[in-house]
N, C-alpha and C positions, 0 to 999 in steps of 0.2 A: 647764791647761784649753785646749784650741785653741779656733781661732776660729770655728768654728761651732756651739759653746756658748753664744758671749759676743752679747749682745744689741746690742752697738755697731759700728757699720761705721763707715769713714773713707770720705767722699766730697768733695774738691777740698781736703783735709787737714783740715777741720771733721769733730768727730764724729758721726754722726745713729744714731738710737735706729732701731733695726730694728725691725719688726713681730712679735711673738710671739704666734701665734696659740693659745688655748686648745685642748686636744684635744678633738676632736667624734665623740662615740659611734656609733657606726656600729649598726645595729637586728640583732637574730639574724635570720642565713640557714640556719641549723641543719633537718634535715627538721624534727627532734624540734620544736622551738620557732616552724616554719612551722604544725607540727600544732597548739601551743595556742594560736597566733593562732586558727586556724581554731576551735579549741573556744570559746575568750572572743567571736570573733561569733556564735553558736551561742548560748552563753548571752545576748548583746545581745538577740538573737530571742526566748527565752525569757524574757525579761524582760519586754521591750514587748508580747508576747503575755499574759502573764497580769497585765500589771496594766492593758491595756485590756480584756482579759475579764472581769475583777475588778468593773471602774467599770463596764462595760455589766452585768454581772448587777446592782446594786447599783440600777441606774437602773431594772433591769427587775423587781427586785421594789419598788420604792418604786413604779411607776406603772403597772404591768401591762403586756400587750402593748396594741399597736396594736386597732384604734382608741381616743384617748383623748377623753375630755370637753373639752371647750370651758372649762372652769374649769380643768383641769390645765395647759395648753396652759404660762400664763404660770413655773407652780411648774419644769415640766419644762425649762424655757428655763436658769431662774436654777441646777436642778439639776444641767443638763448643761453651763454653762459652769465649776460650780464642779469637779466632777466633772473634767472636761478638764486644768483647772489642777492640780490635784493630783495626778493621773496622771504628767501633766507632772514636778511636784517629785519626785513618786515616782523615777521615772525617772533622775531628775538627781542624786537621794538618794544613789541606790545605787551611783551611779559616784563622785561622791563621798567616799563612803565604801570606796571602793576595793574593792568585792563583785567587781568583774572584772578584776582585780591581776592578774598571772600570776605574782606570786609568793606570789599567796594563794589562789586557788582550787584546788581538788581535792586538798586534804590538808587534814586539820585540822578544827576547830571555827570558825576563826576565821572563815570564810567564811560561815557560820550566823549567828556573834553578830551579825557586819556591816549581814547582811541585816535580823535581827531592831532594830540599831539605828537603821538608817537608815529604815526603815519609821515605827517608834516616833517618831521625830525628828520624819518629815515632816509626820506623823497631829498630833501634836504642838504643832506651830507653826501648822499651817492651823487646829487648833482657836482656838489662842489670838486668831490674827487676825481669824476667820470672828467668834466671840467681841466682840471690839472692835467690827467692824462690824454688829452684833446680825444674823445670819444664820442662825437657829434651824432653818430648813427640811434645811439638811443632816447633824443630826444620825445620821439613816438611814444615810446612805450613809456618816459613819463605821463602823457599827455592824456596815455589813454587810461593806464592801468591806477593811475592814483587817484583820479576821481572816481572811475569806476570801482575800483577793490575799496574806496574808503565809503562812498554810498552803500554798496553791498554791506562792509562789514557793519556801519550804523543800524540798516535796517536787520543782518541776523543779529542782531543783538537785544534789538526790540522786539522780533519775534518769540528771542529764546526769555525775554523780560514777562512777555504775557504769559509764557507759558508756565514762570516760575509763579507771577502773584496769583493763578489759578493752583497752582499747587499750596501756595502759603494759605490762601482763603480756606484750605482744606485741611491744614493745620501739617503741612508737610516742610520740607526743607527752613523748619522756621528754630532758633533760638529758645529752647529754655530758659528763660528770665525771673530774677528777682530782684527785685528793688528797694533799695536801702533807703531811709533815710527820716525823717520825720513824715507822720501822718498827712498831712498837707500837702510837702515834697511831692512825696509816695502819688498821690491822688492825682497831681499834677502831669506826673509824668504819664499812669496809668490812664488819663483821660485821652492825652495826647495818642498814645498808643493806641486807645481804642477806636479813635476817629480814623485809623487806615487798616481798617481789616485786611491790608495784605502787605501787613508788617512783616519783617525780617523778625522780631521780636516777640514772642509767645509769653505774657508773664503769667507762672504757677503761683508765686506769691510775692509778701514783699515782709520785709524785715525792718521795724521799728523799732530807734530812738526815743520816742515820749510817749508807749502807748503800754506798759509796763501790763503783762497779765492777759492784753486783748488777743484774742483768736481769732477774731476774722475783722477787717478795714471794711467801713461800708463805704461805699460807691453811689452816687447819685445818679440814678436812671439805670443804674446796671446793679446784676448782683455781686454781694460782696469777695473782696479778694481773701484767702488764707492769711492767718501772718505766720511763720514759717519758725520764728524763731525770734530770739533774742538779737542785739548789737552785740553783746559779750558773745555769742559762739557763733557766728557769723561762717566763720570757715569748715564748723562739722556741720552745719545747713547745707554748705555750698556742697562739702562733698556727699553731703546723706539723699539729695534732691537730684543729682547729677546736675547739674546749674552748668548749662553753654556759657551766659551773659551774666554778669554783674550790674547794676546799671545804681550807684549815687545819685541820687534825687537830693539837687541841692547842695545846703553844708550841713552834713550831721555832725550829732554831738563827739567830739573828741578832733573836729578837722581835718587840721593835713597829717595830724599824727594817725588818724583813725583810717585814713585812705593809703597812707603808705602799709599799716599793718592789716589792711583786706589785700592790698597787693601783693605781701609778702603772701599771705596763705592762700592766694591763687597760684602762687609760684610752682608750685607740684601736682595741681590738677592742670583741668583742661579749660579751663573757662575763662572768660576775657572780661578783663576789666572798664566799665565805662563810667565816663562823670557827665548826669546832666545839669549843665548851668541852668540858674531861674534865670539868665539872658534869653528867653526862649520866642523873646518878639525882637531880636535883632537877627540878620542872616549870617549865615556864615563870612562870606565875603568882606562883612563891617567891622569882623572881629581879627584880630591881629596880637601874636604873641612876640611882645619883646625885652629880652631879659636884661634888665638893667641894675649894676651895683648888685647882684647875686640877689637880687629880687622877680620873680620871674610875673611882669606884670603881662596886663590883658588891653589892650590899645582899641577901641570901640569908636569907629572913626563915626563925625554924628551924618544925620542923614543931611544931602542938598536936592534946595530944590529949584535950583537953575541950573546952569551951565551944558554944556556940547552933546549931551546924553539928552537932554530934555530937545535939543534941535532936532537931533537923528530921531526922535521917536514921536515928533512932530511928523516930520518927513517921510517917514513909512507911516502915517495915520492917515497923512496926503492921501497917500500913494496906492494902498490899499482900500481904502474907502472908493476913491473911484473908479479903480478898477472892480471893484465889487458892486458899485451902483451900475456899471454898465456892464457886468456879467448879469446881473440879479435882474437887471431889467424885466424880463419875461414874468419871473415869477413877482414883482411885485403888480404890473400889472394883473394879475389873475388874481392875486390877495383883493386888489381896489376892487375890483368888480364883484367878486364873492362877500366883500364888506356892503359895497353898497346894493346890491341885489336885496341881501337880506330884507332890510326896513327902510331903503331909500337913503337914508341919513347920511354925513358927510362920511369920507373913506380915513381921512387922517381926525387924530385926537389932539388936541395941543393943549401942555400942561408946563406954567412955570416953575422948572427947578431952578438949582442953585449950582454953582460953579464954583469955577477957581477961586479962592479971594473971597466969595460970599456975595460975588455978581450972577443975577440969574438970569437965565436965558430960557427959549419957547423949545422945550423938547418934543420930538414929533414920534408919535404911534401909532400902527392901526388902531383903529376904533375897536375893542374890543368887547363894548361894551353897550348898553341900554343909550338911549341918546340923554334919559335925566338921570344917569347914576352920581350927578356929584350932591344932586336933591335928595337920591335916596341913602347915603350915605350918613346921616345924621341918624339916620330911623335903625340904621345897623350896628350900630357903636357899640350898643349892649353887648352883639354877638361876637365881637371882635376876639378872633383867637392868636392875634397879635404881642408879640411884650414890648418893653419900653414904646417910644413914639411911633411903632410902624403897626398900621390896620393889613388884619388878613383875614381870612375865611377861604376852609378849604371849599364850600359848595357856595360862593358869591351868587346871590339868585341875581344880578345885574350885568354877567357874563352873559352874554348874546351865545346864540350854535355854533357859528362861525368861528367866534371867539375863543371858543374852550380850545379849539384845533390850532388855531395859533397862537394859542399864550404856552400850549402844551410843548409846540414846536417853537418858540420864540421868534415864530415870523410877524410877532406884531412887533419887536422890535429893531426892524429894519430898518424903519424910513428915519431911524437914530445914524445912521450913518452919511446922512445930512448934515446933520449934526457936527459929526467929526468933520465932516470937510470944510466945513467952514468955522470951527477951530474952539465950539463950544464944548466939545468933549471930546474925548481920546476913544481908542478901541479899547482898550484894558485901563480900568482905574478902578476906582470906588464906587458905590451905585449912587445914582446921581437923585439927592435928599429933596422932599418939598421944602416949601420955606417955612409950612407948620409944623413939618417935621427938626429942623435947625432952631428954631424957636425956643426947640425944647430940649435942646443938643444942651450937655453937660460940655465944662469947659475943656477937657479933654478931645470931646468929641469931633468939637472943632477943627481937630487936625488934619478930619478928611477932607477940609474943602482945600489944605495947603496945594493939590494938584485937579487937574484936570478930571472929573467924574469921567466914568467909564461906559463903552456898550456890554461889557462883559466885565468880571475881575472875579477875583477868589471867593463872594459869595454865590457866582455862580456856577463855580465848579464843586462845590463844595456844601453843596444840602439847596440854593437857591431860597422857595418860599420854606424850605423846614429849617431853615436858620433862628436859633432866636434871636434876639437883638443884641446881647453883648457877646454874642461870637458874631454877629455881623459886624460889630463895631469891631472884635479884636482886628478879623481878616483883611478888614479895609487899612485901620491905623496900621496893622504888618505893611500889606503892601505899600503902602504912603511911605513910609520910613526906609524899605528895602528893594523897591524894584530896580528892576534890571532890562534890557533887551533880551537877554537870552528868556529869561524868567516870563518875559509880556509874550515870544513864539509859543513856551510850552504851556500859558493859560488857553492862549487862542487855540491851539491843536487841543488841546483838555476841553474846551467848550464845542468844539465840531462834534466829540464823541459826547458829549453830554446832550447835547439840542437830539441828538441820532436816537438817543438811548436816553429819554425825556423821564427825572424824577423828580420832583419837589415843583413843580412848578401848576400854579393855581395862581 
């Protein structure tokens, strides 16, 4: 070790303990992370804004406009101090609650739950205390101002969300990224990333473990990434590239030793350390850290597929289905008629798929198609631009006029919501398989039919007919393993914009 390692000097031949000063993080200069400073004041603004609009409508329906009575005068004093003060907490809630994190805003859910908890929290505790000091006058202005400032603050926050992944698509407010780790890892994580063009994450290159010599990582369907550097100088990369992000793809060579000494040499730049697990088909939610015996393990609760969750989402599948068969009314009437005008022929289609368990039931569609397309389907096999067991063609010469209009807009798959109501399929699941298609199902595969087939789920938010087969397989076995309620709301609001704003669908 030399001696400018060692923490002791010799001064008049006594030893004295030299000063070692902690390293001190320096803040991102980065444009990308200049840009979401700028968007977290932005959102400050939008906070302070609707939760003092919030408590002025709140005060303005509890006592009208101007002029008041002479008996209100005093009620109006006690309302708008209380009013002030919890605005205030409000305020303070949500910072707290770290709603304007910049490593939690503009992706996720998380930044929802936040707001919904901290809101909840503050409403919460003012009641209990207002409560103690018998302060009954402001029960109003809970009633009005919490659901209204918490609606308001959810929707600025998905306005100020569009406006951010239009800027990220544009290569703005986004992360500098490199990614460490073995070739494979690397590839892994960088595919992931590329499937959301309005990532938080920008990768300029990535940095290998087993690829000793190589200058660029090929990419399959895309072109190649840089490699930046070595594993051995990992930290003069980081600072020669300005690198926001770190991101461990995996476990590279050298392990926990090698991740705590890229954390040490992020210690004095600016750039943030990340690790991704190859747990990359479990949710967050099933993952659980518990440290036990100075071992810090990882608790991967396994998926269920009964119990109280599987009732409730039964029960909104009730619930919504009929209420949407007798909103939809109108328009499916006008689909039967524009089906059958065309060529006379029946209005519905009916095709046995396969269910829960590997039971199959009559799924029902418009007709969308020729009246002998299951005849001509042999004659077309050759053309199949399908992979694994699913046939596709983007120009099917067996798609009828009418047809192309509603497979484009998925209103041939309406009269699926029959379906759900009488309990052969869910709103949100996996796309529900022919039996020649299960036939051919790898024993893996099989795991889609553990739940309820879907009228919607993650292959349709998510490329539809431009899926190839084993990412339709991934998206489905995901969701099989990891759904949620909250998860099945933002598929369904994800496919209202997708049917609106129609791609992949043939």
């Amino acid at each position: 070790m030399t001696s400018a390692a060692q923490p002791w000097s010799s001064v008049d031949g006594r030893p004295t303990l030299r000063i070692v000063s902690a390293p001190v993080r320096r803040e991102h200069t980065s444009p990308g992370m200049r840009g979401m400073r700028r968007y977290r004041a932005a959102l400050s603004v939008i906070d302070g804004t609707v939760i003092t609009s919030s408590a002025g409508l709140a005060l303005l329906v509890r006592f009208g406009a101007p002029p008041l009575q002479p008996s209100q005068i005093g009620g109006l004093v006690v309302y708008a101090v209380i009013a002030v003060l919890i605005a205030i907490a409000w305020y303070i809630g949500l910072g707290l609650y770290r709603t304007r994190d910049l490593r939690i805003i503009g992706s996720g859910p998380s930044e929802y739950r936040r707001i919904v908890s901290a809101s909840i929290t503050v409403f919460g505790l003012a009641a209990m205390l207002l409560l103690l000091v018998n302060v009954p006058i402001v029960r109003g202005f809970f009633l009005l101002a919490l659901p209204i400032g918490l609606l308001a603050l959810l929707l600025g926050r998905w306005f100020a969300r569009r406006g951010l992944l239009r800027m990220r698509r544009s290569g703005k407010c986004t992360s500098a990224t490199v990614v460490v780790g073995s070739a494979s890892d690397v590839e892994r994580v960088l595919t992931t990333l590329a499937r959301h063009p309005g990532s938080a994450y920008r990768p300029i290159g990535v940095v290998l473990d087993d690829r000793a010599g190589l200058v660029e990582l090929p990419m399959r369907g895309r072109r190649p990434v840089p490699v930046l550097g070595t594993i051995d100088d990992v930290g003069d990369t980081i600072r020669e590239h300005s690198i926001d992000t770190v991101i461990i793809a995996g476990q590279p060579a050298g392990g926990g030793d090698f991740i705590r000494t890229v954390g040490w040499e992020l210690e004095r730049t600016d750039a943030e350390l990340m690790i991704a697990s190859r747990l990359t088909d479990v949710a967050g939610p099933r993952i659980h850290f518990r440290p036990a015996d100075g071992l810090p393990l990882m608790h991967v609760e396994l998926p269920s597929y009964e119990g109280g969750k599987h009732i409730v989402k039964r029960a909104f599948d009730v619930t919504v289905s009929a209420l949407a068969l007798l909103i939809l009314a109108p328009v499916l009437a006008v689909v039967a008629i524009a089906v059958k005008a065309h060529d006379g022929g029946p209005v519905l289609f009916r095709q046995e798929r396969v269910g829960r368990n590997g039971e199959t039931f009559s799924m029902y569609k418009f007709r969308s198609m020729v009246l002998d397309a299951e005849a001509q389907l042999a004659k077309l096999q050759a053309q199949n631009e399908g992979s694994g067991v699913l046939f596709k063609m983007h120009d099917d010469p067996r798609i009828t006029r009418p047809g192309r209009i509603l497979r484009r807009y998925s209103l041939d798959e309406l009269p699926q919501l029959w379906n759900v109501l009488t309990g052969d399929m869910s709103l949100v699941g996996p796309r529900p398989p022919l039996v020649t298609e299960v036939e051919r199902y790898e024993q893996h595969v099989l795991r889609r039919l553990y739940i309820k087939p879907g009228l919607t789920g993650m292959w349709q938010i998510n490329g539809r007919s431009d899926l190839s087969w084993d990412d339709s397989v991934r998206l489905d076995l995901y969701y099989v393993e990891n759904w949620s309620l909250t998860g099945d709301l933002l598929i369904l609001w994800r496919t209202v914009r997708v049917v609106l704003r129609p791609t992949g669908a043939y």
